[in-house]
C-alpha positions as CSV (number, residue, x, y, z in Angstrom):
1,X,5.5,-12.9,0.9
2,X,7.3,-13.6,4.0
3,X,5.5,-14.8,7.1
4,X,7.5,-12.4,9.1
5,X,6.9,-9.4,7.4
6,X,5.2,-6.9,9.4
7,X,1.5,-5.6,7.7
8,X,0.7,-2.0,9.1
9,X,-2.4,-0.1,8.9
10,X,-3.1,3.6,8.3
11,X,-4.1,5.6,11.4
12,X,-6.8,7.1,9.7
13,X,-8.3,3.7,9.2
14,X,-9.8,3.6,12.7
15,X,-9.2,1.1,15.0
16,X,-7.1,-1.8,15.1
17,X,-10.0,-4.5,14.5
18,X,-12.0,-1.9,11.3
19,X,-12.3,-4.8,8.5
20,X,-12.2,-2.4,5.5
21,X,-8.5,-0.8,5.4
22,X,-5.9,-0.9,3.5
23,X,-2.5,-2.7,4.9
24,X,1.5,-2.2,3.8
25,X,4.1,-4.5,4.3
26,X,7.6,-4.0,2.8
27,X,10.5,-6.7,2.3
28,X,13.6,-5.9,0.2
29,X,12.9,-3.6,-2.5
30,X,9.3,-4.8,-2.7
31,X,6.1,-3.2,-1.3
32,X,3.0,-5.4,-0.7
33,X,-0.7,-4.0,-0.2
34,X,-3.6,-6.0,0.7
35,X,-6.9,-5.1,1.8
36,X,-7.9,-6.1,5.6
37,X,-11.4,-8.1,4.2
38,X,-9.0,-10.0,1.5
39,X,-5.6,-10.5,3.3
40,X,-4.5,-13.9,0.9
41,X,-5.2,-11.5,-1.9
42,X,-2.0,-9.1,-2.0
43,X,-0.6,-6.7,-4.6
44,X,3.3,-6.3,-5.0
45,X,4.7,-3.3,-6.4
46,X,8.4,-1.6,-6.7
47,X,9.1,1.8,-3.9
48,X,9.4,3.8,-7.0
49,X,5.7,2.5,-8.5
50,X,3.9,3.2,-5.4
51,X,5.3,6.6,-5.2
52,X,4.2,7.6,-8.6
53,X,1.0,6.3,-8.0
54,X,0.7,8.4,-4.6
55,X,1.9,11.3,-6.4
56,X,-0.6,10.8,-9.3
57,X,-3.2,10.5,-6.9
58,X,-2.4,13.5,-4.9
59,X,-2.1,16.0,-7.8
60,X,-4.8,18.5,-8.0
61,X,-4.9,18.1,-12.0
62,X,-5.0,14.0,-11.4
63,X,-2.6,13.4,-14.3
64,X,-0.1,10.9,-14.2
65,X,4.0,12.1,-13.1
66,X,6.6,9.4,-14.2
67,X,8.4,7.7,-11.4
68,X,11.8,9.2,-10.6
């Protein structure tokens, strides 16, 4: 990834120095995820794949929706 790129953390995740969170960083067309204990470890993904996954995850029945 870029060294520019801009990682963000949840607000839920505390404050800015909590070791175990989740971070996003986005660069065009491509969303990466790495978690704050393991930043050189990163997981790349499409918009449209992260969505289904947050949609999957949120739905009460916890079945998988295709990506749209």
């Amino acid at each position: 990834m870029e060294a520019t790129s801009v990682w963000q953390k949840s607000s839920f995740s505390g404050n800015e120095d909590a070791p175990n969170c989740v971070e996003v960083a986005a660069t065009a067309g491509t969303i990466h995820l790495r978690e704050s204990e393991a930043p050189h470890t990163e997981l790349s993904t499409s918009p449209a794949q992260l969505a289904a996954l947050i949609r999957s995850v949120k739905s009460p029945t916890g079945h998988r929706t295709e990506a749209r």
